[in-house]
N, C-alpha and C positions, 0 to 999 in steps of 0.2 A: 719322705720324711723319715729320718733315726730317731729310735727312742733309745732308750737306754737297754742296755743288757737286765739280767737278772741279778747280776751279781753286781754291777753299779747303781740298781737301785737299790740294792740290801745297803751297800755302802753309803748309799743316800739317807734312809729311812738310820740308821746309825747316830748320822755326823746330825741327823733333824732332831734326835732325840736327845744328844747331849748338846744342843741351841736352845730348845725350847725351853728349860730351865734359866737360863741368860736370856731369851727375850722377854720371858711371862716377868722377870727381876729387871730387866729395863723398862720395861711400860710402868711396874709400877713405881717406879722411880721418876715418872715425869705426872704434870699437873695435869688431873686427869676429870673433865668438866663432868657434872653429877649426874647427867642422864642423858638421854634421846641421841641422836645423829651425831651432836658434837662429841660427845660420851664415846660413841662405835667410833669414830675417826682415829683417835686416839690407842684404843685395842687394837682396831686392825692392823697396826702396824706389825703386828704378831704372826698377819696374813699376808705381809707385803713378799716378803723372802720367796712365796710362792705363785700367790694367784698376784704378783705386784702390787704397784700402788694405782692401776687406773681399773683393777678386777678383771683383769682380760687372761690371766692364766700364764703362766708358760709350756708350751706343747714339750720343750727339751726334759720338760721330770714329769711330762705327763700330768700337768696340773690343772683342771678346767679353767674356765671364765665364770665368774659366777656374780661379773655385774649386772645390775638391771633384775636380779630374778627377785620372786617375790619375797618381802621381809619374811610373810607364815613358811613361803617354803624353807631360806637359810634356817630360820629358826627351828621346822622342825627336822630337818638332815643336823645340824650340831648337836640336837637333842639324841639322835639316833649315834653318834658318832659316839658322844659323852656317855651313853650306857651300854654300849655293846651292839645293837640292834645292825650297825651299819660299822665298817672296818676293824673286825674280828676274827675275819676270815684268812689263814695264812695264804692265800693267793692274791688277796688284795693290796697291792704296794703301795697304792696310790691312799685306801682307807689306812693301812695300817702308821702309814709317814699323818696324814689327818687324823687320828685318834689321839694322840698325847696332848697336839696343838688346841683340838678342841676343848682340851681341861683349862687351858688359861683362860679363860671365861666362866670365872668360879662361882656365878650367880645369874636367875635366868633374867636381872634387868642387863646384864651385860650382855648375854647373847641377844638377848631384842633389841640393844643399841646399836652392838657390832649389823646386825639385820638391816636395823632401820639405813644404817651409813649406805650397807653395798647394795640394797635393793634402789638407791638414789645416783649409783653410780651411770654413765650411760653406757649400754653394751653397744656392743660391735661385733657386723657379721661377719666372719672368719671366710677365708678360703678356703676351696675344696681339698682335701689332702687326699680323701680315697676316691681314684678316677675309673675304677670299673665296678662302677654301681650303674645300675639301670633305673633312673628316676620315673620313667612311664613304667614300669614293673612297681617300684617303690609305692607308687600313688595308690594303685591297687591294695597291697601290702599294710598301706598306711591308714584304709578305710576303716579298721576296726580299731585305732589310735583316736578317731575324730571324737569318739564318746567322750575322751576325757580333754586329751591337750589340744580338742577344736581344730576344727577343717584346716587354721593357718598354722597351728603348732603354739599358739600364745599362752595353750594352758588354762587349768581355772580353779581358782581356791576355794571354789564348794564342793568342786572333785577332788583335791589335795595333787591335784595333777600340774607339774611346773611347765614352765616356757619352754619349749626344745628348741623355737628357731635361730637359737641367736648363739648356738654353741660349736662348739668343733666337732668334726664328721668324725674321727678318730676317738675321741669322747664317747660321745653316743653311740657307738660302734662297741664300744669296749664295757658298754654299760648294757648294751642288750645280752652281750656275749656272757656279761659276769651273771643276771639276771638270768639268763638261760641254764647254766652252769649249778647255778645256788649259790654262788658268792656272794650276790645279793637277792636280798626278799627271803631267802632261806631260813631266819630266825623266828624262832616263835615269840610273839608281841608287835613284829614288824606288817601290821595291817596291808600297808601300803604297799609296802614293798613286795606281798606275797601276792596280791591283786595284780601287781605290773609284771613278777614271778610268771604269773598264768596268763596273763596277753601272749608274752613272748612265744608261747608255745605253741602263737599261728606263723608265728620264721622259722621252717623249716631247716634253714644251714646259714652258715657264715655270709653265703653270697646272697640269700632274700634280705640279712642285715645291711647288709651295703646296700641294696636298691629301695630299701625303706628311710635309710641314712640321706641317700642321693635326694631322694624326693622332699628330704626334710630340708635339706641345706637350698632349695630352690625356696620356701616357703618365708613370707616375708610376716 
């Protein structure tokens, strides 16, 4: 799979920044119901341009899936997004193209309606993109994961720990890597994120992340 260069996504993150003034001034231009699920249908359209309109992502900008996951977790990654905690990082193309978008959501019943919509949406499991990972190494790898996102990867919202099985290996990959790095969990305020910071630092290199990735994408 191609991702984009660095310089076709600065050119991306650009042309997203002077849209998102024009979508946040088309939504509210249409009749917009007062609250819950109908209320988020409507906002999200603000999210279609990238994660679509069935929440499954586009791999081509690098954009996750993030249907089906739970309403507490979108709700609280847009919160992180919206004050810095989370795409602030100049190496983050993918947070820093999501940091503007997440301001059209100018009040927090907006973010919990946009939540309530895509956490109802149904996900879909992706195919493999990274083929030399070792999933019988991974499962290994993965045993100190089970505390929080559970033996099958479902996640749990009294840990603040999301679903990983239903996302792209590329994704996940790129989020251990940013995680490990500081890109993310790096901020001070970022609880969560500095707890998931300090797992990582049982994957040793790029290739125990593929065979922890391998072992996730088998996990149903």
């Amino acid at each position: 799979m191609q991702f984009l260069d660095s310089d076709s996504l600065g050119r991306a993150l650009r042309l997203g920044a002077m849209l998102s003034f024009l979508l946040v001034w088309t939504t509210a231009c249409q009749q917009v119901p007062a609250s819950g699920a109908p209320r988020g249908a409507v906002l999200y359209s603000n999210c279609e341009p990238c994660h679509g309109a069935d929440g499954l992502g586009r791999p081509d900008i690098e954009a996750p899936a993030i249907a089906g996951l739970g309403a507490w977790y979108i709700q609280g990654q847009v919160k992180k997004f919206q004050t810095g905690l989370r795409g602030a990082h100049p190496d983050d193309f993918g947070g820093l193209r999501m940091r503007p978008m997440s301001k059209s959501l100018q009040t927090d019943e907006d973010v919990a309606a946009v939540a309530e919509y895509v956490s109802g949406l149904p996900s879909h499991k992706p195919g493999r993109t990274i083929l030399d990972g070792n999933p019988g190494r991974g499962g290994q790898l993965y045993k100190p994961c089970e505390a929080c996102h559970g033996a099958n990867g479902a996640g749990s919202e009294a840990l603040n720990s999301p679903r990983i099985n239903s996302n792209y290996d590329w994704y996940l990959a790129k989020q251990l890597q940013h995680f490990k790095s500081g890109i993310r969990g790096a901020r001070e305020g970022d609880a969560t994120g500095a707890q998931m910071a300090s797992m990582v630092e049982s994957l040793p290199d790029e290739q125990a992340m593929k065979d922890v990735v391998a072992y996730i994408q088998k996990l149903k």
